[in-house]
Each structure stands twice: as structure tokens, then as C-alpha cells.
C-alpha positions in Angstrom: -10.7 18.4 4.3 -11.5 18.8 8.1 -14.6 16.9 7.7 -13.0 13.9 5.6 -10.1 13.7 8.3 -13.2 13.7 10.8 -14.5 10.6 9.2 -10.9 9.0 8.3 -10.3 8.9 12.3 -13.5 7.4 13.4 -12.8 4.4 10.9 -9.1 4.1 11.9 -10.6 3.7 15.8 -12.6 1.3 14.2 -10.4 -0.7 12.6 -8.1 -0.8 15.2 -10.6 -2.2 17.9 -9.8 -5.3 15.8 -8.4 -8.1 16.6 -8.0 -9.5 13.3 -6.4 -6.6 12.3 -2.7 -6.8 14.5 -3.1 -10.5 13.3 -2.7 -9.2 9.8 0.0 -7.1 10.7 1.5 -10.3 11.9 1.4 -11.7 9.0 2.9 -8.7 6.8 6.1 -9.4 9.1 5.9 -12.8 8.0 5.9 -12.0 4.2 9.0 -9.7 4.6 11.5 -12.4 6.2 12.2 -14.3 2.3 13.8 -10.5 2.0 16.3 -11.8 5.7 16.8 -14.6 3.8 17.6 -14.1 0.6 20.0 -11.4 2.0 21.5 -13.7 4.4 21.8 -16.1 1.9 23.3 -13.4 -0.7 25.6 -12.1 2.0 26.9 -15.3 2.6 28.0 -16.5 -0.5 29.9 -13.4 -0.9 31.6 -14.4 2.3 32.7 -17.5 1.3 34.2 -16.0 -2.0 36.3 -13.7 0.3 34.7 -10.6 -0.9 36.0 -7.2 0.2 34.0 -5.6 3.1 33.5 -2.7 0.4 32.0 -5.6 -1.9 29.7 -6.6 0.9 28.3 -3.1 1.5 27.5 -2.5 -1.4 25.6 -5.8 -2.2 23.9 -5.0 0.7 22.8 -2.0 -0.7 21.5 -3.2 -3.2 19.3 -5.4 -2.0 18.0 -3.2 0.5 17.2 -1.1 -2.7 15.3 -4.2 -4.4 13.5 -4.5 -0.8 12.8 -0.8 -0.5 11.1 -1.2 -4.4 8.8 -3.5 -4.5 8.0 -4.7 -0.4 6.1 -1.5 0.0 3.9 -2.3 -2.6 3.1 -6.0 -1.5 2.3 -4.8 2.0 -0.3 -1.9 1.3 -2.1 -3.4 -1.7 -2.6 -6.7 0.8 -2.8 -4.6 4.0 -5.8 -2.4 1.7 -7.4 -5.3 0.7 -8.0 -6.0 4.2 -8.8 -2.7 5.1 -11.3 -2.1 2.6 -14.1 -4.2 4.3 -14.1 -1.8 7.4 -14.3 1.1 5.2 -17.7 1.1 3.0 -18.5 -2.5 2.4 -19.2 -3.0 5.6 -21.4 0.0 6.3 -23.4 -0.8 3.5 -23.9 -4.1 5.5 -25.2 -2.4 8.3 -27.4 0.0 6.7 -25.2 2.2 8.4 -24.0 4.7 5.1 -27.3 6.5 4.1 -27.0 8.2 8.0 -24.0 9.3 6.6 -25.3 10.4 3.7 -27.9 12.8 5.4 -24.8 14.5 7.4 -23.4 17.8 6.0 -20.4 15.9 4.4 -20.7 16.3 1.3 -20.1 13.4 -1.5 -16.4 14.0 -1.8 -15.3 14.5 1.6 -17.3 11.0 2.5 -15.2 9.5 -0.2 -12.1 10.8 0.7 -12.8 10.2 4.3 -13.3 6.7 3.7 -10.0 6.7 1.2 -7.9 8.1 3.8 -9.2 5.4 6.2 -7.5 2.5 4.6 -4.6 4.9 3.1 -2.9 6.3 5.9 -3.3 2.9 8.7 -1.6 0.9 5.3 1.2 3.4 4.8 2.2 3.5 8.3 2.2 -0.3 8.9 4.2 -0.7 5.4 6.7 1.8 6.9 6.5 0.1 10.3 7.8 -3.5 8.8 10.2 -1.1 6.4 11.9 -0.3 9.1 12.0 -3.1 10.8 13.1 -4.8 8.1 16.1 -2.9 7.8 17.0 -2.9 11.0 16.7 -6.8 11.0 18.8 -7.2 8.2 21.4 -5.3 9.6 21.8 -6.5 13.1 21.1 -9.7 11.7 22.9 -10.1 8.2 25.2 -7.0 7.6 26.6 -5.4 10.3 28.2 -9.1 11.4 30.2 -9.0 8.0 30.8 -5.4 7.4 30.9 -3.6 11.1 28.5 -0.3 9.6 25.0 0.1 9.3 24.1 0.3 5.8 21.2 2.6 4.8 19.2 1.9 1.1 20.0 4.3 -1.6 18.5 7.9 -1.4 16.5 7.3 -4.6 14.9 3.9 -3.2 13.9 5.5 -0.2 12.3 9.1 -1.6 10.1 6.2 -3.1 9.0 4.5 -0.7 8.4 7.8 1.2 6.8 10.1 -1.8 5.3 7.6 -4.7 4.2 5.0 -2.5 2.1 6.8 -0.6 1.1 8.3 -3.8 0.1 4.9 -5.8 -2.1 3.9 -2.6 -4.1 7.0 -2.2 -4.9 6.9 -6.2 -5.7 3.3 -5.6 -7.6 3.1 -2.3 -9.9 6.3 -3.7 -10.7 4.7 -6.6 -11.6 1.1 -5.2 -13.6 3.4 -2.5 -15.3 5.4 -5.7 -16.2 1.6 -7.0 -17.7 0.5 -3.6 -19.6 3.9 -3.0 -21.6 3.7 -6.5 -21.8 -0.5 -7.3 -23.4 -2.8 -5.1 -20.6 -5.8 -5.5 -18.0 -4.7 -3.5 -15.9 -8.1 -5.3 -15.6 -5.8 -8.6 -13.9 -3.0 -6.8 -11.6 -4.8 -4.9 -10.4 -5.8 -7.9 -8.7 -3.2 -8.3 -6.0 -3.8 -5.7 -5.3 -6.8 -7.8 -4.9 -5.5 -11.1 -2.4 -2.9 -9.8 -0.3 -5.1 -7.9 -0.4 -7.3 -10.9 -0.2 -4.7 -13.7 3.2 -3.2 -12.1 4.5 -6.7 -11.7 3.8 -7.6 -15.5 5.4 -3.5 -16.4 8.4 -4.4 -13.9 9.4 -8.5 -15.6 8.5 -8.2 -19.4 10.2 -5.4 -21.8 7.5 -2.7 -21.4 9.9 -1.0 -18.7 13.0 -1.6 -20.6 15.4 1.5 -19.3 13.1 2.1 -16.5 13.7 2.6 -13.2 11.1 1.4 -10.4 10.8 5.2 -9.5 9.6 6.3 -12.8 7.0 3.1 -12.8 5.7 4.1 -9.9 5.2 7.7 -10.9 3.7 6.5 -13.8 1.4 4.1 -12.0 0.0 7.3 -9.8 -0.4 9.8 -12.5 -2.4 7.4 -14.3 -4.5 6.6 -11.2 -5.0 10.4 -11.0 -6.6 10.6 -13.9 -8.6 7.7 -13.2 -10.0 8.9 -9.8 -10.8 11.9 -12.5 -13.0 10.8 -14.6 -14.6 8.3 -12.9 -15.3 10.5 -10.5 -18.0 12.0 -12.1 -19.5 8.4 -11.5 -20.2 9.8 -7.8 -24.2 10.9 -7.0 -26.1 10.2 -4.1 -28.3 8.4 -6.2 -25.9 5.9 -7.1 -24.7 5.7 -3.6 -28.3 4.9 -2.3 -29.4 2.8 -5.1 -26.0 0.6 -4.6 -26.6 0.2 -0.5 -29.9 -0.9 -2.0 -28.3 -3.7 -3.9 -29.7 -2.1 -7.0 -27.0 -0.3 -8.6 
């Protein structure tokens, strides 16, 4: 795994000469503030009613939960989708991926090189505007009303921590797996989309009935395991070559 870290860190230096890239992390702040609002607004009402502070707490807990559930997602799946470009497409651009190629990293550890490129900047800028978030809405919206600092549930929080992570690693290495061996890199970005889209459909209709957003998203990762499995076997330097080629 040396070797695939090796590669991992001189795309991260890459991607983060970028401009463009803090101006997307920008924006990911920007998508979390309906969760300030809808809090504050939340909060508020409660207020009005002459809730108990105990009341307020633990609404506020709960929608730190909701936040802690499904913000994470949004931001990596987006923040990937951005990342993505930097970390094959783009070298196949370049003609840059068949030096690579004639390196002693093997197949795998260029693929999981490249995975862990987009993985691990996505997971700590999610956790980044987590915690930001948290803090904002406390400062801002709950420690006004209640006087403490409320914390998310443990079980919302082991998520964010353990599965999330989990669900972007299966899903960055298998839209890397797509880029490696197809030449349109369109077809495997679209798999960012049907995951983000697939959990949202599991999480609003009755297919989750009983379920709690923990179980989804160990669901979701096992079955991405087992994807990056079998398509794995997808993975030859011919393909690879062939794809940079445009002919794959």
C-alpha cells in the first residue's frame, strides 16, 4: 500500500495547487446553511410555544442527527465529482497515464492510489464543514435557547465517522475502475449519481421501512464491495492503454 499512498499524495498536492478547488469548498459551506436554517427556524417555533429547555435540546438533537445522516453524503459524492477529473481523466488528457503504467506500481496500487486521491481530500472536507456546522448551529441557534452545547447522538456520529468513509472509498474505487478501463470518463462519473440518487430513492419510498440510515449505509458499502469485486477483474493494462487511446 506504500506505493498507492505514494501516488494518492502526489494527486492530493495536485489538487490542491487549485484554485478552483477552495472555491468548491466554498460552496459545500454554502449547501450546508438550509441545515442553520431549518434549525433556527425549528428552534424557534418551539420557542414561541414555550417549550421546556429539555424539549429544545432534544429537538436539537435531533436534527443534528438528520444533518449528521444524510449532509455527509451530499458533500463527498459532490466534492468527488469534482475531484474525479484531477484523478484519471485528466491524465489520460495529458497522455500522462501510460508513464505511469511503465512504473513498478502495479495495476492495483495505481487504482487504489488514484481512489485514495479523491477519497481521503472528500472525507476530510465533509468532516471539515461537519464540524463547522455543528458548531454554527450551536453558537448560533442552540446554545442562545438552551445554555449547553448539544452534541449529535452517538449512533449518527459513528456514521458519519465509520460508514461514510466506507460508502466513498467503495464508490470513488469503482468510478476510478470505470475511468481506468472505458474511454468516456461521463459513464463512470455516473456513478456518483446513481448512489446519491439510489440512497435517496431507499431513504423516501417503503424499501427502508424499519430502517435506520446506519443500516442503509452499511448496506450501500457492502454492496459496493462486492461491486469493486467483480468488476475488478475488468482491470488489464490492456484495457487501460486501449481506453487512453480512446479505443476501449
Amino acid at each position: 500500500m506504500r506505493i498507492a499512498f505514494t501516488i494518492a499524495l502526489k494527486d492530493m498536492k495536485e489538487i490542491f495547487h487549485q484554485r478552483s478547488t477552495y472555491i468548491y469548498i466554498a460552496f459545500m459551506f454554502l449547501i450546508s446553511y438550509p441545515y442553520l436554517a431549518g434549525s433556527r427556524a425549528g428552534i424557534g417555533q418551539l420557542t414561541g410555544q414555550g417549550a421546556s429547555r429539555a424539549q429544545i435540546e432534544d429537538t436539537a438533537r435531533s436534527f443534528l442527527g438528520i444533518a449528521i445522516y444524510t449532509l455527509p453524503l451530499t458533500l463527498t459524492m459532490l466534492f468527488c465529482t469534482y475531484l474525479s477529473a484531477y484523478a484519471i481523466v485528466l491524465e489520460k488528457s495529458k497522455r500522462t497515464l501510460e508513464s505511469l503504467l511503465a512504473t513498478p506500481a502495479s495495476l492495483r496500487q495505481m487504482w487504489y492510489g488514484k481512489s485514495l486521491a479523491v477519497a481521503i481530500p472528500s472525507i476530510i472536507v465533509t468532516f471539515l464543514v461537519l464540524a463547522v456546522a455543528v458548531v454554527a448551529l450551536n453558537l448560533g441557534v442552540i446554545s442562545p435557547k438552551t445554555g449547553t452545547f448539544v452534541m449529535p447522538a452517538p449512533l449518527p456520529l459513528i456514521t458519519a465517522i465509520v460508514l461514510v468513509p466506507l460508502v466513498t472509498f467503495g464508490v470513488v474505487t469503482l468510478v476510478s475502475l470505470l475511468q481506468l478501463v472505458l474511454s468516456n470518463p461521463r459513464i463512470a462519473n455516473f456513478a456518483f449519481i446513481a448512489v446519491f440518487f439510489g440512497f435517496y430513492i431507499v431513504t423516501v419510498t417503503q424499501a427502508s421501512k424499519g430502517w435506520d440510515f446506519s443500516l442503509i449505509y452499511l448496506a450501500t458499502a457492502v454492496v459496493l464491495a462486492l461491486a469493486n469485486l467483480i468488476f475488478g477483474r475488468l482491470l488489464t493494462k490492456e484495457r487501460v492503454v486501449l481506453s487512453s487511446k480512446g479505443i476501449a
